[in-house]
MIKOLTI-956358 format. One record per residue (C-alpha): residue in one letter; x, z, y; residue number from 0. Coordinates in steps of 0.5 Angstrom, whole numbers, plus 500, padded with zeros to 3 digits. Each point is the difference from the previous one (the first is absolute). Example, Ala and Ser with C-alpha at 12.3 -4.5 7.8 and 13.67 -1.06 7.14 Angstrom:
// residues 2
  residu   c1   c3   c2  num
       A  525  516  491    0
       S  502  498  507    1
// end
This chain:
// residues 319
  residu   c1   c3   c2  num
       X  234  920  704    0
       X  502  501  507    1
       X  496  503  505    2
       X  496  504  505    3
       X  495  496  504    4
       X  492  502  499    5
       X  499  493  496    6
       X  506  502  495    7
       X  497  507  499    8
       X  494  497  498    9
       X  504  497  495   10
       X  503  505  497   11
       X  494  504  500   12
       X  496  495  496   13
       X  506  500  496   14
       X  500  507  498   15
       X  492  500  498   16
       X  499  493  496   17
       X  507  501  497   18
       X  498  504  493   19
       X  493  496  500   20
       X  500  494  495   21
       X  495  497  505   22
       X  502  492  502   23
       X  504  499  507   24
       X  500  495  505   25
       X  506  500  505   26
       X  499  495  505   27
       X  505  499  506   28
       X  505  495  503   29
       X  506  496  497   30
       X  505  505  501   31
       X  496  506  500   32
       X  503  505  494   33
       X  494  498  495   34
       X  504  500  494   35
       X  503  507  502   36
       X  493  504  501   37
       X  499  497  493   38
       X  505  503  498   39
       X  498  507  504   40
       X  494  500  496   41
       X  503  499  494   42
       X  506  504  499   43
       X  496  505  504   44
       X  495  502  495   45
       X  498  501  493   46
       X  503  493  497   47
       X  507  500  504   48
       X  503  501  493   49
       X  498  494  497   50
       X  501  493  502   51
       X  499  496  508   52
       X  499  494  498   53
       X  501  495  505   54
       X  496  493  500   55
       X  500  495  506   56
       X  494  496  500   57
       X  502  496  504   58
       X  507  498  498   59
       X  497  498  493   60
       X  498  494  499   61
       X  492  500  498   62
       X  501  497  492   63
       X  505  506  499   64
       X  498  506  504   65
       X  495  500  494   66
       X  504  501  494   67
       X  505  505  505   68
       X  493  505  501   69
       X  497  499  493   70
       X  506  498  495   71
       X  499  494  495   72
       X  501  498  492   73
       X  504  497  497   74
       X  499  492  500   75
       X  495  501  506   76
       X  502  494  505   77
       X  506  496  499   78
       X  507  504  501   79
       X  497  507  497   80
       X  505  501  494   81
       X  498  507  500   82
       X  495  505  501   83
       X  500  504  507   84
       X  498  506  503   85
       X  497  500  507   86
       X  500  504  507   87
       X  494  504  498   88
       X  503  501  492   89
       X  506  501  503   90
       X  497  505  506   91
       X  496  506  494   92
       X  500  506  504   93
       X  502  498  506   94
       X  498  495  506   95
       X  501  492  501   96
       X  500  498  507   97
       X  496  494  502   98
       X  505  497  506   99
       X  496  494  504  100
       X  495  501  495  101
       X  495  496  505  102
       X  505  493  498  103
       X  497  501  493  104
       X  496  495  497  105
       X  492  501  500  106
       X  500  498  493  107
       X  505  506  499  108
       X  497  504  505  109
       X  493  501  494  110
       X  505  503  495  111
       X  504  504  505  112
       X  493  503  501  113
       X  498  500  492  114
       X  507  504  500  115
       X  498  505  506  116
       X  493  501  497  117
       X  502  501  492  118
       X  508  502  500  119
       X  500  496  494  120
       X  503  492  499  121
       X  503  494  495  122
       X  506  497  500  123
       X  500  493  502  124
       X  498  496  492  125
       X  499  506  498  126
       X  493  504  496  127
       X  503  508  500  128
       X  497  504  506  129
       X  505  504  504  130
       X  498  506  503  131
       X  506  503  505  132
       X  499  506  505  133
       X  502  497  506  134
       X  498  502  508  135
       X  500  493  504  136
       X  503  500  508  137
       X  499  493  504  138
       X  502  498  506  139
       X  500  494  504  140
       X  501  498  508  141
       X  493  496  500  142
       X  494  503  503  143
       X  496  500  493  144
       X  493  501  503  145
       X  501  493  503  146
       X  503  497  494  147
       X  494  501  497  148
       X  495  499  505  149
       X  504  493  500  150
       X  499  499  492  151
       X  508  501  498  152
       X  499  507  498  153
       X  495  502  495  154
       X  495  506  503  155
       X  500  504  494  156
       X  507  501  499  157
       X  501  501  507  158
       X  495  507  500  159
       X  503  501  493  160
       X  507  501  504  161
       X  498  503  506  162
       X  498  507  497  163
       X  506  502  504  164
       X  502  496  506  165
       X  507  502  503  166
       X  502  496  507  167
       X  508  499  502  168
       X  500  501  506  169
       X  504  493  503  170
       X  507  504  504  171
       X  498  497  507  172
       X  494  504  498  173
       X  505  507  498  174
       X  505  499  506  175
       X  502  507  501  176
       X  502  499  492  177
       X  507  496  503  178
       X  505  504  501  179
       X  498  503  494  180
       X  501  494  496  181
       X  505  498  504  182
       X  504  506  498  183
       X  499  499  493  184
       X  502  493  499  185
       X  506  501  504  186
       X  502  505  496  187
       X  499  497  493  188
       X  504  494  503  189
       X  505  503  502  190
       X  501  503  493  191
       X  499  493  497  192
       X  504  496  505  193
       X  506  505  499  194
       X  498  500  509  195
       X  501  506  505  196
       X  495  498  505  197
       X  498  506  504  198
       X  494  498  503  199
       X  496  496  505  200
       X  500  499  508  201
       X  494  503  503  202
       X  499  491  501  203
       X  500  499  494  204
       X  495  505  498  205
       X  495  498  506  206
       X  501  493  497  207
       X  498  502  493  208
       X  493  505  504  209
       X  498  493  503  210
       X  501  495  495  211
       X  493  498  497  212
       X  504  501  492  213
       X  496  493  497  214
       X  504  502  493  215
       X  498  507  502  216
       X  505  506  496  217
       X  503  495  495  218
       X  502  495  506  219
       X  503  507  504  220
       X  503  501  494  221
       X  504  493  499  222
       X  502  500  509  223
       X  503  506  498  224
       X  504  497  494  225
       X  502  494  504  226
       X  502  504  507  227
       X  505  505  495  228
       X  503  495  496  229
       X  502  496  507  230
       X  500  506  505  231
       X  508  502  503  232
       X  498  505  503  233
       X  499  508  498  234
       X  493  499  503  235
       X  495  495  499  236
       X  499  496  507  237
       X  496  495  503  238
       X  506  495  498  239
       X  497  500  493  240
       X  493  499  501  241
       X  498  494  497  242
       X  499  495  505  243
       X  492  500  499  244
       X  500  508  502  245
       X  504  498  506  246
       X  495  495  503  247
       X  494  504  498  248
       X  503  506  504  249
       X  501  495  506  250
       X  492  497  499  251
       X  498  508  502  252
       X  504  499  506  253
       X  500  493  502  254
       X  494  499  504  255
       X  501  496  505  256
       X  498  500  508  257
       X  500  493  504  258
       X  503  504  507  259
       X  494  496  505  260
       X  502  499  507  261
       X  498  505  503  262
       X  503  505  495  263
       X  496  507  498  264
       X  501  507  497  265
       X  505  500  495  266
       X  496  508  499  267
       X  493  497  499  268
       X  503  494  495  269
       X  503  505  496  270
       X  494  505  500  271
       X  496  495  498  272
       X  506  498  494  273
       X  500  508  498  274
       X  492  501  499  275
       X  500  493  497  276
       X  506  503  495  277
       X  497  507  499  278
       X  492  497  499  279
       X  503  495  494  280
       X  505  506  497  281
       X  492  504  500  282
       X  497  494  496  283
       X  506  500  495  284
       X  499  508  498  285
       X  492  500  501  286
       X  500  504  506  287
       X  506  504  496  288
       X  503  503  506  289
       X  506  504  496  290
       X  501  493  497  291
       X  499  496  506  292
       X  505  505  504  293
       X  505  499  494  294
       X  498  492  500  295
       X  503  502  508  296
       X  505  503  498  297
       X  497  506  506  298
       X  498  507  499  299
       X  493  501  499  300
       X  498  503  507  301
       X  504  494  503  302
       X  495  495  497  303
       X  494  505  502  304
       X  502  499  507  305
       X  500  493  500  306
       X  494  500  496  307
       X  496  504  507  308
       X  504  496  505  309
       X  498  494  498  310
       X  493  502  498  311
       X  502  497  493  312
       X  494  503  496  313
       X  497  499  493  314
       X  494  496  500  315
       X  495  503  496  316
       X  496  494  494  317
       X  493  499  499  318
// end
């Protein structure tokens, strides 16, 4: 995991004291935000990380199977099972299961997820014998959860049962000064898998890439890197190889367009007005950050401050 933000630090500083707990986690966040990899973390960093990780999509599985790949099955227990099977928490002794998307999991599964939190102990599909398995559960999802249950989708107990220990991954719009870090990493990483000697990136390209709003977040930054070093005939990554979609965003900052009356007017007043408009959604954007807000800008942090006292542009306190 890279990066430096105050939001990743939290991050990291979660990761290192709930790491060697055997206490349930919740990650919540985005597509794209890097779930799996602070799962990951947490496991490979404490008291476990030489036993099994073990992955389960919740939302990749179809329904009537994602049962029998959690809790196993007998033999002869449904049509096709022509042998016995260990599941995911059999499989997991010792070490950690990783519930990803576990707000898609049914609501009929949802009560055994429970029985399986609370007593660490299940049977096989078709099967009498109970299991027991020392197993540490860490879920994820990109749904808000308290909604989900306030909606009835969710259950109530078992969202109180996961959130013991809550972690947040911070979308990337969110952690832009984190950009270039990860913008260097993945550069490097496909340079050496692309077989690719790609130097680096135009001071446009990089601005571009502090601007855009990251829908799809790290994975998404990670996947416009790939395709703009695959394609790139150059040494250094330019505008020429953004995706168009960036270029038309870039544009969209820029493009506000005056209608020129008549009787004209003052090109200084006009541009003042765009500047602070600029500068108050820049603020907006990092909560009144303005080390954010001025790399957001791309400008010194005294230059914003300037601009802030010329404009008069003050935070307004809430009630």
């Amino acid at each position: 995991m890279i990066g430096e933000s105050e939001k990743i630090k939290k991050v990291f500083s979660m990761i290192d004291k709930v790491c060697d707990s055997d206490t349930t986690v919740l990650i919540q966040g985005e597509s794209g935000t890097g779930k799996e990899l602070i799962a990951k973390a947490l496991h490979y960093g404490g008291v476990r990380k030489k036993a099994p990780f073990i992955p389960v999509n919740c939302g990749a599985i179809p329904a009537d199977l994602l049962e029998s790949e959690l809790f196993g099955h007998e033999k002869g227990a449904f049509t096709h099972a022509i042998r016995s099977r260990q599941g995911r928490f059999e499989l997991a002794d010792g070490g950690t299961v990783f519930l990803d998307e576990i707000g898609e999991m049914s609501p009929m599964l949802q009560v055994k997820i429970l029985r399986v939190l609370q007593e660490k102990e299940f049977e096989r599909i078709g099967g009498t014998k109970t299991i027991k398995s020392d197993f540490r559960v860490i879920a994820a999802t990109n749904r808000i959860l308290d909604d989900e249950v306030k909606k009835g989708r969710f259950r109530e107990d078992l969202y109180y049962r996961l959130t013991v220990l809550p972690i947040s991954a911070p979308p990337l719009r969110e952690r832009v000064t984190d950009i270039p870090l990860l913008a260097d990493y993945f550069l490097a990483k496909l340079n050496n898998a692309k077989k690719r000697s790609i130097k680096g990136f135009s001071q446009d390209v990089m601005s571009s890439f502090m601007n855009y709003a990251w829908p799809g977040n790290v994975r998404e930054l990670e996947n416009v890197m790939e395709r703009m070093v695959i394609l790139a005939e150059g040494e250094f990554l330019t505008l020429e190889d953004l995706p168009e979609h960036f270029l038309e965003a870039r544009d969209a900052v820029v493009s506000e367009i005056y209608e020129i009356p008549a009787q004209g007017f003052y090109l200084s007043k006009v541009v003042a007005h765009f500047e602070k408009k600029l500068i108050i959604q820049a603020l907006g954007q990092t909560k009144w950050v303005k080390n954010q807000a001025a790399k957001l800008l791309n400008v010194n942090r005294t230059t914003l401050l300037e601009k802030m006292k010329r404009f008069k542009i003050v935070k307004m306190v809430e009630e």
